[in-house]
C-alpha positions as CSV (number, residue, x, y, z in Angstrom):
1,X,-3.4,-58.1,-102.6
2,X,-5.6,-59.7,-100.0
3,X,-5.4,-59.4,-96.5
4,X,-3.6,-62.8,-95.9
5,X,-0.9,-61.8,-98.2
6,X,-0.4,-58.0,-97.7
7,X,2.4,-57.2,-95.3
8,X,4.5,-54.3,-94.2
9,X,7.4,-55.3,-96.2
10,X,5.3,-55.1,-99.4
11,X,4.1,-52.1,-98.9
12,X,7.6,-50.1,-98.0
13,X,8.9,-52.2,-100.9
14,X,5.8,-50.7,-103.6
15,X,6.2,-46.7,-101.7
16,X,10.2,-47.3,-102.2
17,X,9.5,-48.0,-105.9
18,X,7.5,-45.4,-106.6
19,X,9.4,-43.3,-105.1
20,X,12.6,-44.4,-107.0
21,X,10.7,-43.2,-110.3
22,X,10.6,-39.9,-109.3
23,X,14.8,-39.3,-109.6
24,X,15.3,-38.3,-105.7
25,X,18.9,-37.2,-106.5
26,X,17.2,-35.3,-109.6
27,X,14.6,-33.7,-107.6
28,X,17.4,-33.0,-104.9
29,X,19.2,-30.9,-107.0
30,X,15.9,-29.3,-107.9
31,X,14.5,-28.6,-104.7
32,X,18.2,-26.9,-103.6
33,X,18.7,-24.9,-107.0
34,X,15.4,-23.7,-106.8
35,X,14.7,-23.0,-103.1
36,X,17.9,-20.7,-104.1
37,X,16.8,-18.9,-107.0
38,X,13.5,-17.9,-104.1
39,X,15.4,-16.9,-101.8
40,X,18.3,-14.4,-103.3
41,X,15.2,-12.6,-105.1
42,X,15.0,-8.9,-104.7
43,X,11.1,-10.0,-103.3
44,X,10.8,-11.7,-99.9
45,X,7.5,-14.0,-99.7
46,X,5.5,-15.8,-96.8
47,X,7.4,-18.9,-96.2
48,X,4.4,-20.8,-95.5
49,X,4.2,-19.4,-99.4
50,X,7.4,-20.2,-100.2
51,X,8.0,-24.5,-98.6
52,X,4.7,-24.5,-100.7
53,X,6.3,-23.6,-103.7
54,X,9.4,-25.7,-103.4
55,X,7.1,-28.7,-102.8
56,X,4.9,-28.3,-105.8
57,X,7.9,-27.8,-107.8
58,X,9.8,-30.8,-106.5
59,X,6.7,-32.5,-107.4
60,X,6.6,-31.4,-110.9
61,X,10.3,-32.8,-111.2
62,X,9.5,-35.8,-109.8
63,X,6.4,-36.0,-112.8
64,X,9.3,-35.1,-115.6
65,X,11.2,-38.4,-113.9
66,X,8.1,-40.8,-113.8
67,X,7.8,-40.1,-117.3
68,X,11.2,-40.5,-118.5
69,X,11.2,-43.6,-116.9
70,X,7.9,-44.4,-118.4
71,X,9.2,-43.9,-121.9
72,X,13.2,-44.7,-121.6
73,X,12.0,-48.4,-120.5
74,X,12.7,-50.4,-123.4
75,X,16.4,-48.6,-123.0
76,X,16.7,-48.5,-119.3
77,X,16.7,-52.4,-119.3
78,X,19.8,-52.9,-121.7
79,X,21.5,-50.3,-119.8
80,X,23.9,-51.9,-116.5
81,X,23.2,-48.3,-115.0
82,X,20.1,-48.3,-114.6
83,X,18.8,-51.9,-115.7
84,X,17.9,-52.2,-111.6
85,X,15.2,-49.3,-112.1
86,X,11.7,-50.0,-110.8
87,X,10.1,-50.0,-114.4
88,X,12.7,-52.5,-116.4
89,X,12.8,-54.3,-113.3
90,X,9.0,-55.6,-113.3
91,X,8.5,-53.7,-109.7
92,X,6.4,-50.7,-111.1
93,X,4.3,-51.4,-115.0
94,X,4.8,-48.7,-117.4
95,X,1.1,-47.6,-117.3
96,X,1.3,-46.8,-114.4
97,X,4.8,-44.9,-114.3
98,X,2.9,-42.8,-116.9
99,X,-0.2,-42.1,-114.7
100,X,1.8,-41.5,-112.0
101,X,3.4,-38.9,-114.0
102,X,0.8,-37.8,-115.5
103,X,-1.1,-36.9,-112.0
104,X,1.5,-35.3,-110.7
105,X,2.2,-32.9,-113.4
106,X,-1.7,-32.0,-113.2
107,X,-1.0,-31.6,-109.5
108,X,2.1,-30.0,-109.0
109,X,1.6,-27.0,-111.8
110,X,-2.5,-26.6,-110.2
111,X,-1.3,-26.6,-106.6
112,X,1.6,-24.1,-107.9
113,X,-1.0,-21.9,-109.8
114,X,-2.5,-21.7,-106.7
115,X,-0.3,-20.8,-103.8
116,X,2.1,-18.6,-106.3
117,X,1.1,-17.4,-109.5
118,X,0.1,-18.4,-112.7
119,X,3.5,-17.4,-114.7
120,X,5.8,-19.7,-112.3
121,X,3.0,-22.6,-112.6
122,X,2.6,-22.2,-116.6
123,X,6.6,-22.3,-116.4
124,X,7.1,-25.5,-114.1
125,X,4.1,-26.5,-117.0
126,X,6.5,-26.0,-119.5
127,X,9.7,-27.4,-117.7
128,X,8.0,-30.6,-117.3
129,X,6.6,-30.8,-121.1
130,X,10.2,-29.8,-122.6
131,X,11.7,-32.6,-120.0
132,X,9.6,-35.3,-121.3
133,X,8.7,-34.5,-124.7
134,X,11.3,-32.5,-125.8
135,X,14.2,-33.9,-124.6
136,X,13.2,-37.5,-123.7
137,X,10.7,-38.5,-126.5
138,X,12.1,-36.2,-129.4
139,X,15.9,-35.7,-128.9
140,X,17.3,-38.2,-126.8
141,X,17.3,-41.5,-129.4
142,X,17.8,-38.9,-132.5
143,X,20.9,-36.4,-131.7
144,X,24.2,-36.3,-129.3
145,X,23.1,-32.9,-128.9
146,X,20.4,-33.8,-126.7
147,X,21.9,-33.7,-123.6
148,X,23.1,-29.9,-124.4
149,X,19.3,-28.8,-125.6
150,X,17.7,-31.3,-122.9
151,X,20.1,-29.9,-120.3
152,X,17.9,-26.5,-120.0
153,X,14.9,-28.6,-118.1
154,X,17.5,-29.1,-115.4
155,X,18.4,-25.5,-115.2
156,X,14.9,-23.6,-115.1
157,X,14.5,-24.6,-111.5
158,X,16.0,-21.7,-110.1
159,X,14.5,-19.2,-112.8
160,X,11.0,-20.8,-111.3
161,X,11.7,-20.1,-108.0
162,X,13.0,-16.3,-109.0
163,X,9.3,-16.2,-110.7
164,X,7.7,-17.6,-107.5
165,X,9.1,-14.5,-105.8
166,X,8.7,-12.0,-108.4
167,X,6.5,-13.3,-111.2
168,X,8.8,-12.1,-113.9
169,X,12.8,-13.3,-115.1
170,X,15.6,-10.8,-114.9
171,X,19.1,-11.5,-115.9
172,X,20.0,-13.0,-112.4
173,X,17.6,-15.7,-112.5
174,X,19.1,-15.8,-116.7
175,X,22.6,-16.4,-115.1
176,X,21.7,-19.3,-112.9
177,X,19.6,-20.8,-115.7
178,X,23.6,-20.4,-117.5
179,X,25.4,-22.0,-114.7
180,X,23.6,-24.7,-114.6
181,X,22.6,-25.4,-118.2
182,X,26.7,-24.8,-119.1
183,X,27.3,-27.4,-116.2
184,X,25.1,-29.9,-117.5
185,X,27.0,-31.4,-120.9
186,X,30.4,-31.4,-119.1
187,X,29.1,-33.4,-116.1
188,X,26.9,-35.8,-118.2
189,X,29.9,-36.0,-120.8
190,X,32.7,-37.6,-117.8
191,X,29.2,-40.0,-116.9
192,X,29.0,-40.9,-120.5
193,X,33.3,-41.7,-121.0
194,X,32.9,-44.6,-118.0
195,X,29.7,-46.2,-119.4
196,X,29.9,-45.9,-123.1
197,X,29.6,-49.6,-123.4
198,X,25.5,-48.9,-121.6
199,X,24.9,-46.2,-124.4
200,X,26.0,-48.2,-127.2
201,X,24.1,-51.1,-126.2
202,X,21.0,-49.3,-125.9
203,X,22.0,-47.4,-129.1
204,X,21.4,-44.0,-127.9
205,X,23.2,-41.3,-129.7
206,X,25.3,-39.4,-126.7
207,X,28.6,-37.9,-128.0
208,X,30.8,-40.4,-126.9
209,X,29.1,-42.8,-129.3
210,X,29.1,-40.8,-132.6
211,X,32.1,-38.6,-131.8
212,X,34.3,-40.6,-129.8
213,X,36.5,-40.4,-126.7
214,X,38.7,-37.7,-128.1
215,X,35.9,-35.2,-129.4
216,X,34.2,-36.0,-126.2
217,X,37.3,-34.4,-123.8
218,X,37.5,-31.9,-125.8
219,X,34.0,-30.3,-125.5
220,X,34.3,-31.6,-121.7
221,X,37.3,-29.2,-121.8
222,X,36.1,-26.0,-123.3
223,X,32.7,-26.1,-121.8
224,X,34.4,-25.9,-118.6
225,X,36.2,-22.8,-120.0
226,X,32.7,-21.0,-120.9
227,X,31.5,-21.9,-117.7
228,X,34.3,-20.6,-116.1
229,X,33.0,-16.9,-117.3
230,X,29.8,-17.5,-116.9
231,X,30.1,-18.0,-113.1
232,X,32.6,-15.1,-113.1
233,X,29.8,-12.6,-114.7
234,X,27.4,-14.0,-111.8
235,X,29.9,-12.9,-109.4
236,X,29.1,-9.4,-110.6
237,X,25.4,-9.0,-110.2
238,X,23.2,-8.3,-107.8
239,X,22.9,-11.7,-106.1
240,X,26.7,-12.2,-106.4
241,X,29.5,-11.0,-103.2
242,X,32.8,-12.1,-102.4
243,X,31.7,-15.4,-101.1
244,X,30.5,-16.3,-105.1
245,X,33.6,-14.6,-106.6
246,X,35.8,-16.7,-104.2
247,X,34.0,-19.5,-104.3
248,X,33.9,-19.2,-108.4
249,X,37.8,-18.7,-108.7
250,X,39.1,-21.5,-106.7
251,X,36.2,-24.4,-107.6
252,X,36.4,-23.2,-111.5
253,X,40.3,-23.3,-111.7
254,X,40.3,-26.6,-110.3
255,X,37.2,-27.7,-112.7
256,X,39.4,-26.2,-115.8
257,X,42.5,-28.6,-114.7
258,X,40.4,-31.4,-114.2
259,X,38.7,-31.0,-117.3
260,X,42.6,-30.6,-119.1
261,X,43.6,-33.6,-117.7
262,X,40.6,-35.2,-119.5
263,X,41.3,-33.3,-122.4
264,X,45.1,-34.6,-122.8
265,X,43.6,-38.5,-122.9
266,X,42.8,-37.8,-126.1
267,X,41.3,-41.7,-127.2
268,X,42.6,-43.9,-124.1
269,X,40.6,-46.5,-124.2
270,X,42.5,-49.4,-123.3
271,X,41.2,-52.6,-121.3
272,X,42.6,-51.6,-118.0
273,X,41.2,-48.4,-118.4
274,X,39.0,-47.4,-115.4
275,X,38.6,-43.8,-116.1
276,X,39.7,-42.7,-112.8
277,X,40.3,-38.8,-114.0
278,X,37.1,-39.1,-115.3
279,X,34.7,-40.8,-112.4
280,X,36.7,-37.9,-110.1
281,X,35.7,-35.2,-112.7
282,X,32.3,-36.5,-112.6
283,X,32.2,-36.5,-108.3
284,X,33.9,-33.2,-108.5
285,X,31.0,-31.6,-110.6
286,X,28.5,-32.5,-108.3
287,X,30.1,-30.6,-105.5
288,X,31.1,-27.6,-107.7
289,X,27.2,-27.0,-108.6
290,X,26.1,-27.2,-104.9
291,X,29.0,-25.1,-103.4
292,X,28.3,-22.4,-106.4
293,X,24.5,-21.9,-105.3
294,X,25.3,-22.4,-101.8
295,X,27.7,-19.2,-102.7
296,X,24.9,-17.0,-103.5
297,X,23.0,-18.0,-100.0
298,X,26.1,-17.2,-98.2
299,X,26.3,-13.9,-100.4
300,X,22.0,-13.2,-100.1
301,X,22.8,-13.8,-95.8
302,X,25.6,-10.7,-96.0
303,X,23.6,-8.8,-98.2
304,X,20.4,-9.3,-95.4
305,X,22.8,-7.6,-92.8
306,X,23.8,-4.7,-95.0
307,X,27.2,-5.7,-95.6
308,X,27.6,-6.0,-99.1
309,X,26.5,-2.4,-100.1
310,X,29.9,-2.0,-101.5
311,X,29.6,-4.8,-104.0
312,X,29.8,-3.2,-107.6
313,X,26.8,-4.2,-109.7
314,X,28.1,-4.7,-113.2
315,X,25.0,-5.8,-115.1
């Protein structure tokens, strides 16, 4: 671009792209879970250390986006949902989605490696390689059970920021790996009953395409129900108080109604059919995972003030 033609319009317009590629609402959800999982540790860190951390980390989630969208192209652009994205819309090539990736995954597990240690950088290593190879090269266009396998790249976060702190995993950091990894197919699933028309298009195997509506619900349904306990269990441990337990039995029973409502559709599938219990299922599991870790800060700010040295400790 020469001087003549370069303006400040093209230039937000090409940082705006590039930026899209990295999944902000993805990394959000990264930076919060596992800016969590560093602070409820049993070890307390510089936080010079620790905003460090939660940078480098974002940074690796942002390289596992770039290369999604790198290799889900060809898909991306058949797709209504996501058709607009910066690589299927001719605003960012796929080379350089790739390379973009590529130097961020270099940079985000080196600078990691360096301000932490070299377990939690070998395991944000290993978070981005299972994101992109794992899930998005090998599994995604080959089983419906990709999203459930996949799913665990989105729920190491908070095990990474436990290992920033500690440099080893305990059954804490496990159980938010759980909540998370159990939340995952249910919340993708209610997604995938609104826009199985995209999926089909683009031929990608997701359950509501091989299995149908009905089988669909149904897993929505009792994955909710094993989440339920799993959040439960949390309650108990260490990084768990009263705040989790209430916060677990109020947001889980109303997660296990919504999730029987979309059970008892069965196969609706009608032409009027705008899937209202399912887009609210879908908005209501966004704010059930934030208020669940939110839980455990409220919990880890008691605990700080010695107030929770009643709490039983049942793992």
């Amino acid at each position: 671009m020469s001087d003549a033609t370069y303006t400040g319009s093209d230039y937000e317009a090409e940082f705006d792209d590039y930026f899209a590629i990295l999944k902000p609402r993805v990394m959000t959800l990264v930076v919060f879970t596992a800016a969590v999982g560093l602070i409820v540790a049993p070890v307390s860190i510089n936080p010079v250390i620790g905003f460090a951390a939660i940078l480098f980390i974002a940074l690796g989630a942002g390289a596992s986006g770039a290369l999604n969208m790198w290799w889900d192209a060809d898909i991306d652009a058949i797709m209504r949902r996501t058709a607009n994205r910066p690589v299927p819309g001719g605003r960012v090539s796929a080379s350089n989605a790739m390379i973009f990736g590529l130097w961020l995954s270099v940079i985000s597990v080196g600078m990691l490696a360096l301000t932490s240690n070299l377990f939690s950088a070998g395991f944000l290593a290993f978070t981005i390689f299972f994101y992109a190879v794992i899930y998005t090269i090998l599994l995604k266009r080959r089983t419906p059970q990709s999203i459930v396998i996949g799913g665990a790249a989105g729920a190491f976060p908070p095990m990474i920021g436990w290992t920033v702190a500690t440099g080893s995993v305990s059954i804490e950091s496990v159980l938010m790996f759980a909540i998370i990894f159990m939340w995952t197919p249910p919340h993708f699933w209610a997604l995938a009953l609104f826009t199985k028309e995209d999926y089909s298009n683009a031929q990608v195997p997701v359950l509501t395409v091989t299995r149908g509506r009905a089988s669909t619900r149904r897993h929505i349904f009792w994955y909710a129900v094993l989440l339920g306990g799993v959040c439960l269990t949390t309650a108990f441990t260490s990084i768990g108080g009263p705040i989790f337990l209430l916060t677990a039995l109020a947001l889980n029973g109303s997660f296990l109604v919504s999730a029987y409502r979309i059970r008892q559709r069965g196969d609706s599938d009608s032409a009027a059919d705008e899937h209202l219990v399912e887009r609210k299922f879908f908005k209501q599991s966004l704010i059930y995972l934030f208020a669940h870790f939110a839980a455990l800060l409220g919990d880890d700010l008691l605990r700080f003030f010695g107030l929770l040295d009643f709490w039983p400790l049942v793992i």
